[in-house]
N, C-alpha and C positions, 0 to 999 in steps of 0.2 A: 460582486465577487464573494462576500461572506456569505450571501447566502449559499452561492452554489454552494461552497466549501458543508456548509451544516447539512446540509441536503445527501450530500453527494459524500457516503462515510469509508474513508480510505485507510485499508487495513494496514498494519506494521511489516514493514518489512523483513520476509522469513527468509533469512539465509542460511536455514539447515533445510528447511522443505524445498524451496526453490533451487537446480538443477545449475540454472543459468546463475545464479546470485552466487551458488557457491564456485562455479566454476568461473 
């Protein structure tokens, strides 16, 4: 599992760019 996790690099969450986040 930690490797997926280092491998595999998951951006921050943007809730002025994303549409659905903000809605």
């Amino acid at each position: 599992m930690a490797q997926l996790n280092s491998t595999i690099d998951i951006p921050p969450p943007r809730t002025e760019e994303d549409p659905l986040v903000a809605s």
